[in-house]
Structure formats: structure tokens, C-alpha cells
C-alpha positions as CSV (number, residue, x, y, z in Angstrom):
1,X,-225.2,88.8,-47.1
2,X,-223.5,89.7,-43.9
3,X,-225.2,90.1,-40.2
4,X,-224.8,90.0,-36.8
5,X,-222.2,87.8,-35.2
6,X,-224.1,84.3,-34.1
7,X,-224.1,84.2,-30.5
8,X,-224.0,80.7,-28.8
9,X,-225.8,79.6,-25.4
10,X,-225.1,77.6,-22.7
11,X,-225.4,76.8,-19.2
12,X,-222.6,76.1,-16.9
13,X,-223.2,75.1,-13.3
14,X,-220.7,75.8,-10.5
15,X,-221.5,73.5,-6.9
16,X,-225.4,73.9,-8.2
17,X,-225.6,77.4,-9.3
18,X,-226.8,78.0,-12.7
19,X,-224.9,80.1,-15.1
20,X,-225.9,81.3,-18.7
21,X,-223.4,82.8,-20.8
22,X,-224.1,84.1,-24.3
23,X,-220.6,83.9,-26.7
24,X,-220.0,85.8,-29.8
25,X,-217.3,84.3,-32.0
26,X,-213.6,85.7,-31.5
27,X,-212.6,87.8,-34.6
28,X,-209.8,86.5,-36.7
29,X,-208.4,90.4,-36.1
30,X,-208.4,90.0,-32.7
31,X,-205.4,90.3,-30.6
32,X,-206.4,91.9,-27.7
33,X,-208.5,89.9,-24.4
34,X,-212.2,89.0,-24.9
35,X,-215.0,90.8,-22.6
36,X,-217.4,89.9,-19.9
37,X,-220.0,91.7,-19.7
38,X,-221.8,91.7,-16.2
39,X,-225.2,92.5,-15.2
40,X,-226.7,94.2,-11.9
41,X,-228.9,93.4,-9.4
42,X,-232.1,92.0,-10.8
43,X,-231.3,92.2,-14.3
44,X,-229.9,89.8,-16.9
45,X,-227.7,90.0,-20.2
46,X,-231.1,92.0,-21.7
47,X,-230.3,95.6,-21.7
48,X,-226.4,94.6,-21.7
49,X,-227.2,93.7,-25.5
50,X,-226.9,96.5,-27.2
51,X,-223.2,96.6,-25.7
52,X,-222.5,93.5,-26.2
53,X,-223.3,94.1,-30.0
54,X,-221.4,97.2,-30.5
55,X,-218.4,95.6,-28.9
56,X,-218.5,92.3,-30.7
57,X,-218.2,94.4,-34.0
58,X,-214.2,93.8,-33.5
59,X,-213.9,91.8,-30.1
60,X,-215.1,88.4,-28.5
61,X,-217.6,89.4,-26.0
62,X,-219.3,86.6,-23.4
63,X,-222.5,88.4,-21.5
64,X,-223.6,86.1,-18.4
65,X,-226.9,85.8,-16.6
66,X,-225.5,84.9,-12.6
67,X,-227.7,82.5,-10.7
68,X,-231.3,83.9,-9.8
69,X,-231.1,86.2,-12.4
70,X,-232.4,86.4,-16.0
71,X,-235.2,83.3,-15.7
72,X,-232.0,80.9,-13.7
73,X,-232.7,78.7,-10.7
74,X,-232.0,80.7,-7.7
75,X,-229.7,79.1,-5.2
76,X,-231.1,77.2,-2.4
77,X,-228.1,79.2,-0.2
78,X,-227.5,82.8,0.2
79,X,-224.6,84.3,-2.1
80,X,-222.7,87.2,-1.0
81,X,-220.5,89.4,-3.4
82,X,-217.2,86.7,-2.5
83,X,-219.2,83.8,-3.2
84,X,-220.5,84.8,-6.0
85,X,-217.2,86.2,-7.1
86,X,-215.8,83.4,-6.7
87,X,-218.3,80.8,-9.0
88,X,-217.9,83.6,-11.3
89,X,-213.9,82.8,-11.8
90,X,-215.0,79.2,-11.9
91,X,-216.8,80.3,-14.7
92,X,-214.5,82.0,-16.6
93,X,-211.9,79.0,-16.0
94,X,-214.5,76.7,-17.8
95,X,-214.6,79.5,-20.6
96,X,-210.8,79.4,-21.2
97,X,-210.4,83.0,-20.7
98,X,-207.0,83.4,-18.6
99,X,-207.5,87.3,-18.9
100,X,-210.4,89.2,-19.9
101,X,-212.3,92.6,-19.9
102,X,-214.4,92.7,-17.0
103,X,-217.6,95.0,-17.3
104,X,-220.0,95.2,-14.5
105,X,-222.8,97.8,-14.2
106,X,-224.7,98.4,-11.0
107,X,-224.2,96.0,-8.5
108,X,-222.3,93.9,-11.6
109,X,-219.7,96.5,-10.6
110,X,-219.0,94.9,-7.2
111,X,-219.0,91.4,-8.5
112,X,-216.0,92.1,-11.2
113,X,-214.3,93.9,-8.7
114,X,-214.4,91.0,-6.2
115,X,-213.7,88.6,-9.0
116,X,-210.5,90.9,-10.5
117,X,-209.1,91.3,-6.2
118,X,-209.1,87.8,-5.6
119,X,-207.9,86.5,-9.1
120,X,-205.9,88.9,-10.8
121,X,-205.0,86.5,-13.4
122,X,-208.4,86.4,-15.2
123,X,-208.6,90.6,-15.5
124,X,-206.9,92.1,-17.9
125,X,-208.8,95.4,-17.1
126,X,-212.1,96.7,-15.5
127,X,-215.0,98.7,-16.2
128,X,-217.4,99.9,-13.8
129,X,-220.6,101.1,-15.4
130,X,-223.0,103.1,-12.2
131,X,-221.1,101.2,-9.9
132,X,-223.0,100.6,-6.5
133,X,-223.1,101.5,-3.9
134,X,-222.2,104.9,-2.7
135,X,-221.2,105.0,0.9
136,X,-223.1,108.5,1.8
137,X,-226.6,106.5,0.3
138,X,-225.8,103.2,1.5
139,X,-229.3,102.1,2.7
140,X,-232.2,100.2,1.4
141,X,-234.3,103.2,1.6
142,X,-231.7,105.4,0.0
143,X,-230.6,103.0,-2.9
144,X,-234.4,102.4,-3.8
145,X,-235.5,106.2,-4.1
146,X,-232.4,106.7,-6.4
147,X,-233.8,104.0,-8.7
148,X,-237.1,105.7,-8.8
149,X,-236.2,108.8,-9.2
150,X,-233.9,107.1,-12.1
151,X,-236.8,105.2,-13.7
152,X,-238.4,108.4,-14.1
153,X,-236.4,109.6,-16.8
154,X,-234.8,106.2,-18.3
155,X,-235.6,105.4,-22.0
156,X,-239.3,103.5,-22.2
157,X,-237.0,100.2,-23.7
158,X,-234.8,100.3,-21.1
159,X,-237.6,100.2,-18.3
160,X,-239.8,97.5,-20.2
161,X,-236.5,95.1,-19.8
162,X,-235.7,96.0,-16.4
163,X,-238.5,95.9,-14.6
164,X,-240.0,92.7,-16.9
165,X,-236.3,90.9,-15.5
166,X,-236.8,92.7,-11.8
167,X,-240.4,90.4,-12.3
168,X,-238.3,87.4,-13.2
169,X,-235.9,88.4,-10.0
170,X,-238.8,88.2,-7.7
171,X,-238.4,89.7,-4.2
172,X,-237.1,87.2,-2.2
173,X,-234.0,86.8,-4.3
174,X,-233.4,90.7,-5.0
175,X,-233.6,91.2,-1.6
176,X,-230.9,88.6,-0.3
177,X,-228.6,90.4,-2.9
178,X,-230.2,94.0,-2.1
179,X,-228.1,93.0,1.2
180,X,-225.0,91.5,-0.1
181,X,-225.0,94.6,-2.1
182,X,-225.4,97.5,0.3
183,X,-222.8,95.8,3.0
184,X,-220.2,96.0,0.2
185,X,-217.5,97.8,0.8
186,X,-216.3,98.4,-3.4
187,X,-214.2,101.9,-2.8
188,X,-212.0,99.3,0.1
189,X,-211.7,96.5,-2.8
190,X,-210.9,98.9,-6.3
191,X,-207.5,99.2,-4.1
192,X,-206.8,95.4,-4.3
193,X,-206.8,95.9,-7.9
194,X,-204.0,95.7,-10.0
195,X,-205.7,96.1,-13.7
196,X,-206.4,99.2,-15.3
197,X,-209.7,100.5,-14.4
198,X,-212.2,102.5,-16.2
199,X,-215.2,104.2,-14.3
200,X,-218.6,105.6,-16.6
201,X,-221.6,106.8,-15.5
202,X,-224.6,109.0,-17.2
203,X,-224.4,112.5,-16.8
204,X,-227.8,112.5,-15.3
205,X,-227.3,109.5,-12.7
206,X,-229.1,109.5,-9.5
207,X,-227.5,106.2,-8.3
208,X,-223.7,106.6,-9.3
209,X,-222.8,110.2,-8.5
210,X,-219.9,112.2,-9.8
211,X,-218.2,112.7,-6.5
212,X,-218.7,108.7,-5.7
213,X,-217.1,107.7,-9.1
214,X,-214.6,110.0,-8.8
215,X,-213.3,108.6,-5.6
216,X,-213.5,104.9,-6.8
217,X,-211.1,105.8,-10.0
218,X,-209.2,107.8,-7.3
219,X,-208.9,104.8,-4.9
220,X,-208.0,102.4,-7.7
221,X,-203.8,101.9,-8.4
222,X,-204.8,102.5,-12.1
223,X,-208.4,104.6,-12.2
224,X,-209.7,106.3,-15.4
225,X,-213.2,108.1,-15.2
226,X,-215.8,109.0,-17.9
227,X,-219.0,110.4,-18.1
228,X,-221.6,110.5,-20.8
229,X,-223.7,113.7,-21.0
230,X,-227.5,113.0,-20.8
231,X,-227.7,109.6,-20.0
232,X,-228.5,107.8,-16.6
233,X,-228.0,104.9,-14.7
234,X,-228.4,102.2,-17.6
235,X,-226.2,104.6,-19.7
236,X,-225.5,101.0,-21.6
237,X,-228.5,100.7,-23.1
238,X,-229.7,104.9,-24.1
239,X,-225.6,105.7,-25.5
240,X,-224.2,102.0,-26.1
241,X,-222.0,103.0,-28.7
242,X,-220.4,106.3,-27.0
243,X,-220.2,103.6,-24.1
244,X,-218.1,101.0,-26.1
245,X,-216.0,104.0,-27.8
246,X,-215.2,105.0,-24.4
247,X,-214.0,101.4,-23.4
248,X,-212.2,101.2,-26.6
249,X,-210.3,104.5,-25.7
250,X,-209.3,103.3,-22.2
251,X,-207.9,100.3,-23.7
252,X,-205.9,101.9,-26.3
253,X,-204.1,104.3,-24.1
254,X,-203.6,102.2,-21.1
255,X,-199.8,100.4,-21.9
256,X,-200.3,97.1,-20.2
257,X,-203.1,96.4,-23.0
258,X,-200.4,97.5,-26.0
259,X,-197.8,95.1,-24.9
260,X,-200.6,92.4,-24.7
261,X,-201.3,93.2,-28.4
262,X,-197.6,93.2,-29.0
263,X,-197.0,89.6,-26.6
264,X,-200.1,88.2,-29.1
């Protein structure tokens, strides 16, 4: 009988920061780069799993829990975006993975983007699902009556595992990286990119508007934007497989991707 891919676990640990990354097996078909999925703020690899499934159906796909998140020790020091960026790479060097698919949602949006400015080498391409944070709402008070008014409407599912991981987070941690995240200046960095880069949001998003997605895809060398109707900010988990169709498409069209498949 077939099934589900088996998914392994471990923990890697970068200068004391605890890392969990969950690994599908890389299809024999395969000749494309694996993908990294990314969560935001708060969260863990949870309500990235439904993803993560669709996308292992024909690709390798690693989904990491980042230190503080997802039941991990938290750091005794402060990360910012860079730092955390940069044990991220270490990461990914431990994995093998000279070039991936880098998909972050929320504030997972900034860390990729750090991560694909500073080394090039290990993006192959970049998706930005909700990214965070839009420059005309960039305050604590602003970011956090988004999320409520987004909660409002989000699938039951997708609350219970959000808020149950915000719980996990606590509020000391989430607030250190509420910081990091609301000083970061993403629609400077998407122009430091040199990969193909995909923007989705939900239709219905409070947190990642139109206009704001528009202009990162606009300020990236290589921006693509897509937007599925009647979903909102954790679009991953209420449309996961129009979500990993749309990824699919941006990789198909974009040339640097075909002449991978052509190099394997």
C-alpha cells in the first residue's frame, strides 16, 4: 500500500541555537532544487504542513522550526533578522543543499530574504507568502490589530495551531522578534536579490496588502505576484494546494530553473 512520504527529524544546533528540521525523502524524479519551507513569527512547521505535503508529492521539501519557536530552546541572546539569517545558512550548509527553494510566510518572509541577500548561493528562488511588514503599518499597534482582525475570519484549524504555537512562543520571545521584525526594512533587501522571486498573499489579507506586495515583486530584479481569492493571511494552510500550484507555475516559467533541470 502506498502513503505519505516518511518525514525524518532532527535537531541541528548553530553557536547554541536549536534548530528542528523535518526532511521528506528526495524523489528519484527529481531534478529540480529541494524547498525550505519557513515559518513566521510565533509559529512552527504546524500549519506549514499541509504545504509541505502537497509539495513533497514530487519534490524534497525540509520545513524548519528556528530557535524559540515550535517547543525549541530560546536563545539566551537576542536574534535580529541577520543573525538569524545567518544560522539559518549554517543550517542549510549542514543539510547539503547548495541551492534551494526558499519559502517564508509572515515574518519567515524576511528571514529568506535576508538569508537569499547575503548568500546567493543557497537560493535558487524565493517565495514570499504575507510577507511582513508593510511600511505604511509598520508598528506594534498596527501589525497586531491586522492579526486580529485576520483571526477573525481564519479557518477554526488554522487558529487552534497558531495560537496553541503563539502559547509555546510565549511573550518574552515573540516580542524580541515582534522588534527585529517591524525595524526590517524587506522592500530595501528583495533588491539585493538575484533569484527569481514569487510574492502570494490571500485575497482577503489584512496583514499583507495588495499594494505592499505589489511593490516588493516590483522592487525585486526578478518579482512575480499572485494572489489567491478568499483566503487570508495563513493562505498556506485554508488553499495549500492552489498555493503549491502557484509555486509550481513560477518555477516552470522562470528560465534560470529550466536550465537547472537541463544542467541536472
Amino acid at each position: 500500500m502506498g502513503g505519505e512520504p516518511a518525514i525524518v527529524e532532527r535537531v541541528v544546533t548553530v553557536d547554541g541555537a536549536f534548530f528542528r528540521i523535518l526532511s521528506g525523502p528526495r524523489p528519484a524524479s527529481q531534478t529540480g532544487p529541494a524547498f525550505v519551507l519557513i515559518h513566521g513569527i510565533g509559529t512552527s512547521h504546524r500549519y506549514l504542513a499541509r504545504l509541505h505535503r502537497e509539495l513533497a508529492r514530487t519534490d524534497q521539501v525540509h520545513s524548519i522550526d528556528l530557535p524559540g519557536f515550535g517547543g525549541m530552546p530560546k536563545p539566551d541572546a537576542a536574534m535580529d533578522v541577520s543573525d538569524m539569517a545567518a544560522a539559518l545558512a549554517s543550517v542549510l550548509d549542514h543539510l547539503g543543499l547548495a541551492s534551494a527553494v526558499l519559502v517564508g510566510h509572515s515574518m519567515g518572509a524576511q528571514w529568506v530574504v535576508e538569508l537569499a541577500a547575503t548568500r546567493p548561493d543557497l537560493a535558487a528562488g524565493i517565495v514570499l507568502i504575507g510577507p511582513v511588514a508593510d511600511d505604511a503599518r509598520r508598528t506594534t499597534l498596527a501589525q497586531s490589530a491586522a492579526l486580529f482582525r485576520d483571526a477573525l475570519r481564519e479557518p477554526f484549524g488554522a487558529n487552534v495551531v497558531v495560537f496553541a504555537d503563539y502559547a509555546r512562543c510565549g511573550p518574552v520571545w515573540f516580542a524580541k522578534q515582534l522588534r527585529c521584525m517591524i525595524t526590517y526594512p524587506i522592500e530595501e533587501r528583495v533588491g539585493a536579490i538575484s533569484a527569481p522571486l514569487l510574492v502570494i498573499r490571500g485575497g482577503n489579507d489584512p496583514i499583507a496588502g495588495t499594494e505592499w506586495c505589489r511593490r516588493l515583486r516590483s522592487a525585486a530584479p526578478h518579482g512575480s505576484f499572485v494572489v489567491v481569492p478568499g483566503n487570508r493571511h495563513v493562505v498556506q494552510y485554508g488553499a495549500a494546494p492552489a498555493v503549491a500550484a502557484a509555486i509550481r507555475a513560477f518555477i516552470a516559467r522562470e528560465p534560470a530553473f529550466r536550465a537547472a533541470e537541463r544542467l541536472g
